[in-house]
Each structure stands twice: as structure tokens, then as C-alpha cells.
C-alpha positions in Angstrom: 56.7 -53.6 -40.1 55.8 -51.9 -36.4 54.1 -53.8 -34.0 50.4 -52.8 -32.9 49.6 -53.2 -29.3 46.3 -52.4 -27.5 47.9 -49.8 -25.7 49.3 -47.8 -29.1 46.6 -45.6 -29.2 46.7 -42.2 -28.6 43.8 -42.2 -26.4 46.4 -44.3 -23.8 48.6 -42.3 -22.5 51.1 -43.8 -20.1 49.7 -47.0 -19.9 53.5 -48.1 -21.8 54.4 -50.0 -18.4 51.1 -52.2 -17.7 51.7 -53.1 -21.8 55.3 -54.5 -20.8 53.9 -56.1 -17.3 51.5 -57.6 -19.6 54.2 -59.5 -22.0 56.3 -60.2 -18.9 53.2 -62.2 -17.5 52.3 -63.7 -20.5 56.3 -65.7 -20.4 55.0 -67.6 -17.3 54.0 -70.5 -18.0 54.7 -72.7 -15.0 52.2 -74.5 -13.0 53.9 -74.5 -10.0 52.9 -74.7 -7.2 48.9 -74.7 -8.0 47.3 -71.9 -6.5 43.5 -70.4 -5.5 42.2 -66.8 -5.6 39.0 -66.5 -3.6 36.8 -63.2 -3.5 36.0 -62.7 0.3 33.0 -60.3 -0.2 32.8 -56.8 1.2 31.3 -56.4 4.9 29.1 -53.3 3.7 27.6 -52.9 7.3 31.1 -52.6 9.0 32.4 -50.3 5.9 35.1 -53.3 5.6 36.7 -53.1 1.9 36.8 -56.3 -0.3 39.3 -58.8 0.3 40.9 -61.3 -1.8 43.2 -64.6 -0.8 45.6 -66.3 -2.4 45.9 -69.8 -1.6 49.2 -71.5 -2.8 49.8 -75.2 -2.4 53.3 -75.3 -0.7 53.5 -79.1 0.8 56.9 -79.7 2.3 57.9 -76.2 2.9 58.4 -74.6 5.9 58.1 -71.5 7.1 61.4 -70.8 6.9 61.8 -71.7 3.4 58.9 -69.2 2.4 58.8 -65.4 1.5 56.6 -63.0 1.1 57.2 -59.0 -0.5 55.8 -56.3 -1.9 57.8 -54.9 -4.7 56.3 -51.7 -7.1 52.8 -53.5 -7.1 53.6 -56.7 -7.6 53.2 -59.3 -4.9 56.2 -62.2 -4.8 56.3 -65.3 -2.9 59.4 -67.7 -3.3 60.3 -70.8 -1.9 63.7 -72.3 -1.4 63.7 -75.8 0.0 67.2 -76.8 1.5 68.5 -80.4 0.5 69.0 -82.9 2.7 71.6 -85.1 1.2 71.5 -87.2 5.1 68.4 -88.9 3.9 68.9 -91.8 1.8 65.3 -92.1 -0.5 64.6 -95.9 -2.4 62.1 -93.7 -4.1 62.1 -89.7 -4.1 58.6 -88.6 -5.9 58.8 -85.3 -3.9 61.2 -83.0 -5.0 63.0 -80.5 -3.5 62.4 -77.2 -5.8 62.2 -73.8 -5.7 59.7 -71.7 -7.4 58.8 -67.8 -7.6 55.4 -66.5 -8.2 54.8 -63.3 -9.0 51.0 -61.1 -9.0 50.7 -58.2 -10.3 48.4 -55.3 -7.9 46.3 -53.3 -9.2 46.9 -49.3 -7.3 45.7 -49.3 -3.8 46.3 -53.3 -3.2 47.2 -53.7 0.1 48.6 -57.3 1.8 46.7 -57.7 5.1 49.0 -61.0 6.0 50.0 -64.5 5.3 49.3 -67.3 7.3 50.7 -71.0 6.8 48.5 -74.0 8.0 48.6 -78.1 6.4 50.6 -77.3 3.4 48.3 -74.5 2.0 50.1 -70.4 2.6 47.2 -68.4 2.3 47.6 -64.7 1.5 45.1 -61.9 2.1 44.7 -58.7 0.1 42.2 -55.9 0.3 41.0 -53.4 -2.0 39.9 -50.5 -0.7 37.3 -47.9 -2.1 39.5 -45.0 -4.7 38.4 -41.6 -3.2 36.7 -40.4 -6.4 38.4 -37.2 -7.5 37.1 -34.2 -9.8 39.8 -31.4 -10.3 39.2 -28.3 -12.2 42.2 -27.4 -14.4 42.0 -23.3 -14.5 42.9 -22.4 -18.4 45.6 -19.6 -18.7 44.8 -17.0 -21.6 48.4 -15.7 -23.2 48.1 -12.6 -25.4 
């Protein structure tokens, strides 16, 4: 028996790669670190897009141990923390992981920056306005 997705109509055409960016972000299922996407409203006088930020709790790290890409349209930050075996710990409640998260971007997504202040790398996006587009598709008659 064939599998129905959402996307197996034949209304959808090409949409095949959002279907498998879909089941890829449906396998995520790790909290960490905790995380915050605030809407920074659109500045409508000064014709400034909407912006978004992405708030990620990252205690401990520094900015060394953080990065931040682009890759297609998705949006990756990582963190590797480097062990210090020097330190001897009577009780270590704090550990020293690494974690990947990964957003997807809709088209036209665009990182502004990232900015790292009392544990908390924040992460702004805007959206800008899609030029709306008609095009006329000229019919050729054969004989």
C-alpha cells in the first residue's frame, strides 16, 4: 500500500522537497537548548520589513564555541563546548554538550545578525515584501 502525503496531489507541483524538509523536522525532537521566536513588528512609516529573533538559551558558551550559517534556506547554529579535564568538579550539574539546531527559511529570509549578551544568542531575521509578479505566457498555435 502507497503512502498519501499532503503534498501528492496533482494540484502540487514541486513542492516534493518542502514534503521531505517536513519529515526531516518532524525527527527532531530535542529540547535543547530552549529557545524564543519573537515577531518584531514592521516599521510601516520607515518602509522597514518585518523582523523576527531567535533567542536561544546558550549559558556557558562562548563566543567561540558558537556558529552561525546559512545553508539552502535553512538557518544552523551549533555549539561545541571544549572540556576542560584541569577542573576537578565535587558536583558537575552543568554539562559540557554540544547541540545543532536547525530553522528552516521560508524564500527571501534574510539573517540581519547575531549578537551574544548573558547567556542568551539572539538572532535577527527579516522578511521582506515578495515583488508581486503577473507574467503573461504568449500561447503558440502549431498547424
Amino acid at each position: 500500500m502507497s503512502r498519501m502525503t499532503p503534498f501528492a496531489s496533482p494540484l502540487l507541483l514541486g513542492f516534493d522537497t518542502m514534503e521531505k524538509t517536513l519529515e526531516r523536522i518532524s525527527k527532531t525532537s530535542d529540547g535543547y537548548p530552549p529557545y524564543n521566536i519573537e515577531r518584531m513588528g514592521a516599521d510601516r512609516l520607515s518602509g522597514e520589513p518585518e523582523r523576527l529573533r531567535i533567542t536561544l538559551a546558550v549559558a556557558g558558551f562562548s563566543e567561540d564555541e558558537l556558529d552561525v550559517s546559512t545553508e539552502e534556506n535553512q538557518l544552523l547554529i551549533r555549539g561545541r563546548q571544549v572540556e576542560q579535564s584541569e577542573r576537578d568538579y565535587l558536583y558537575r550539574g552543568i554539562a559540557a554538550r554540544q547541540f545543532q539546531r536547525v530553522f528552516v527559511l521560508a524564500d527571501g529570509m534574510q539573517v540581519l545578525g547575531a549578537a551574544l549578551k548573558n547567556g542568551l544568542l539572539s538572532v535577527d531575521l527579516i522578511r521582506p515584501e515578495p515583488d508581486r509578479m503577473v507574467k503573461k505566457i504568449n500561447i503558440s498555435v502549431s498547424q
